[in-house]
C-alpha positions, 0 to 999 in steps of 0.5 A, a space after each residue: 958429418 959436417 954441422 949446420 951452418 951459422 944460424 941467422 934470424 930464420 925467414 920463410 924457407 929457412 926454417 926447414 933447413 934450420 930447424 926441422 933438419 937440424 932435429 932429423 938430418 939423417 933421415 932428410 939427408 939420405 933422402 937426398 942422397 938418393 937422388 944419386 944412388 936410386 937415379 944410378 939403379 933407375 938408370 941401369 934397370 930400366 927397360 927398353 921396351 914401353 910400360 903403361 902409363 901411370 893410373 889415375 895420375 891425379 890421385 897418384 899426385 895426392 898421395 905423393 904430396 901427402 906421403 913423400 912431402 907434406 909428410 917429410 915436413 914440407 909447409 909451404 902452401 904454395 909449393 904443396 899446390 904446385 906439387 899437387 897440380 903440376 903433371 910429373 908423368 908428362 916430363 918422364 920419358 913413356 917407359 918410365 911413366 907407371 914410377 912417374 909419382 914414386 918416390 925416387 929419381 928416374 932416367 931422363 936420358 943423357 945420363 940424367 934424371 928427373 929429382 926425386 919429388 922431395 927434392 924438388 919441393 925442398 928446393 922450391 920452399 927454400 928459394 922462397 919464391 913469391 908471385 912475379 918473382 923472377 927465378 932462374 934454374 940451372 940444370 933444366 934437365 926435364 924441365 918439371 922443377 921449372 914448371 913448379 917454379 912456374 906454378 908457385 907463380 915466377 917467371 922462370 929462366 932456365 939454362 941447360 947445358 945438354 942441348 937435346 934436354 934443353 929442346 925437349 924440355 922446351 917442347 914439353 913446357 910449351 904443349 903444356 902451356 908454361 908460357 912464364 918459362 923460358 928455355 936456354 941451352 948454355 952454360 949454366 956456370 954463366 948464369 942468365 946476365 941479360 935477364 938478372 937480376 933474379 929473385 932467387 937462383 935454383 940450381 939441381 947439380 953440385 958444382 965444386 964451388 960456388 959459380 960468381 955469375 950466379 951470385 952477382 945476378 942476385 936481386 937485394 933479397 934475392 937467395 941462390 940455392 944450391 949443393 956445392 962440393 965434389 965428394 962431400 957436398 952440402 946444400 947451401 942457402 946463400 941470400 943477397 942482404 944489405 951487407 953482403 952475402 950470407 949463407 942461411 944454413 948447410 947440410 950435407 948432401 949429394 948431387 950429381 956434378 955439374 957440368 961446365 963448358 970451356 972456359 968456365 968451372 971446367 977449365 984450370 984457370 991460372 993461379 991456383 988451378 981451380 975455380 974462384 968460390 964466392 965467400 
C-alpha cells in the first residue's frame, strides 16, 4: 500500500489526512473505495419503480453526522453544520430517497452517483474552506457537495461535463435557494478561468494526473483537493505557497474517472502520449 506523503507543518484540514489517517488508514480507505464498489451495487439494484420518501429526514441527518462523520473523526465545525443542515434526500433522484442518509453512494443517473456523506465532508474539511472564500467544484454530479461548499459559506463555481446533470443539479440548487452557486456544463479539465482565482479546488472524479488549468487557478494559499491516478489513485492535497506548489499529504483511494472532452485529458496529445502532470 503506497505511504503517506512527505508531511509539512500541518494547517486546518491537514491533520486529518496527516494524522488520523496515518494511525487507521485501512479503515478510511476502504470507506473511500466504497464509493465505487457500493455505488456499482447501488447502480445495479436499483428498483425502477417509486419508494417512500426518506422519515424524519431531519433526525436521519443527525444520526448521519453523529455516526458516519463526527464518529470517523471529522472536526471541522463548520463542515458538521453543513452536513447537518444541507437536505441530502432533496438531490437523490425519488426511488432512492429512504437510502437518501445511508451510508453509501447512490445512483444519480448517467452512470453516476451522488458520494458517500463521509466522502463529501472528508473532502469539505480538506479544502479548508472559510466564509467568502471562493471555491470551485469539478464534477457537479448532484450537485449536494457544492450545496455544502455553499453552506460552509463559499461561493461555489461548479462545472459538470454531462449536461443533463449540469441542468438538473442547477434546477435543484436554485428551488432550494443556493444562490452562491453557480452551475456550468463544461469541461472541468479546463477549470473555470474567468472566475479564478479560487480559494480552493474540489474535484469528485480521478483523472490520471494532475489537470494544469486547475492548478494555475489557485489563489496564494489556495489548496486544490483531488484523487489522482488510473488504477491506483491517491487523494492529494496539493496547496498554492509562497515557493510554489506543495503537496500536503496522499493516500490511496479510489474514485470513478474523470471524464474529459476533446482535446484535453482525453485526447493523446504529442510528445509522449499522455496528459502533462503538474509536479
Amino acid at each position: 500500500m503506497p505511504q503517506l506523503a512527505g508531511r509539512v507543518p500541518a494547517e486546518r484540514g491537514d491533520g486529518i489526512l496527516c494524522s488520523r489517517m496515518a494511525q487507521d488508514l485501512p479503515r478510511v480507505v476502504a470507506a473511500v473505495v466504497a464509493v465505487t464498489l457500493l455505488g456499482c451495487i447501488a447502480a445495479c439494484a436499483a428498483p425502477g419503480g417509486a419508494r417512500p420518501g426518506v422519515a424524519a429526514p431531519d433526525a436521519a441527518r443527525a444520526r448521519m453526522v453523529e455516526e458516519q462523520i463526527a464518529g470517523r473523526g471529522i472536526t471541522d465545525p463548520a463542515v458538521l453544520q453543513a452536513m447537518r443542515t444541507v437536505p441530502r434526500h432533496e438531490f437523490v433522484p425519488p426511488q432512492s430517497r429512504a437510502d437518501a442518509y445511508a451510508d453509501w453512494p447512490l445512483p444519480i443517473g448517467h452512470g453516476q452517483t451522488i458520494s458517500q456523506p463521509y466522502v463529501v465532508a472528508l473532502m469539505t474539511e480538506l479544502a479548508a474552506v472559510k466564509p467568502g472564500d471562493r471555491v470551485l467544484e469539478i464534477g457537479t454530479g448532484s450537485g449536494y457537495q457544492a450545496a455544502i461548499l455553499s453552506a460552509v459559506g463559499a461561493e461555489v463555481y461548479t462545472v459538470e461535463i454531462v449536461e443533463p446533470l449540469a441542468r438538473g443539479a442547477e434546477a435543484v440548487l436554485r428551488r432550494l435557494g443556493y444562490g452562491r452557486v453557480h452551475v456550468r456544463h463544461g469541461d472541468g479539465w479546463r477549470g473555470w478561468p474567468e472566475a479564478a482565482p479560487f480559494n480552493a479546488v474540489v474535484v469528485t472524479a480521478a483523472p490520471p494526473v494532475v489537470p494544469p488549468a486547475l492548478v494555475a487557478q489557485l489563489a496564494p494559499g489556495g489548496r486544490l483537493v483531488i484523487p489522482v491516478g488510473e488504477e491506483e489513485q491517491e487523494l492529494r492535497v496539493l496547496v498554492r505557497t509562497p515557493s510554489g506548489i506543495e503537496t500536503r499529504a496522499g493516500v490511496p483511494v479510489r474514485f470513478v474517472p474523470m471524464v474529459v472532452g476533446p482535446g484535453t485529458g482525453g485526447s493523446v496529445p504529442p510528445g509522449n502520449g499522455r496528459p502533462q502532470e503538474v509536479r
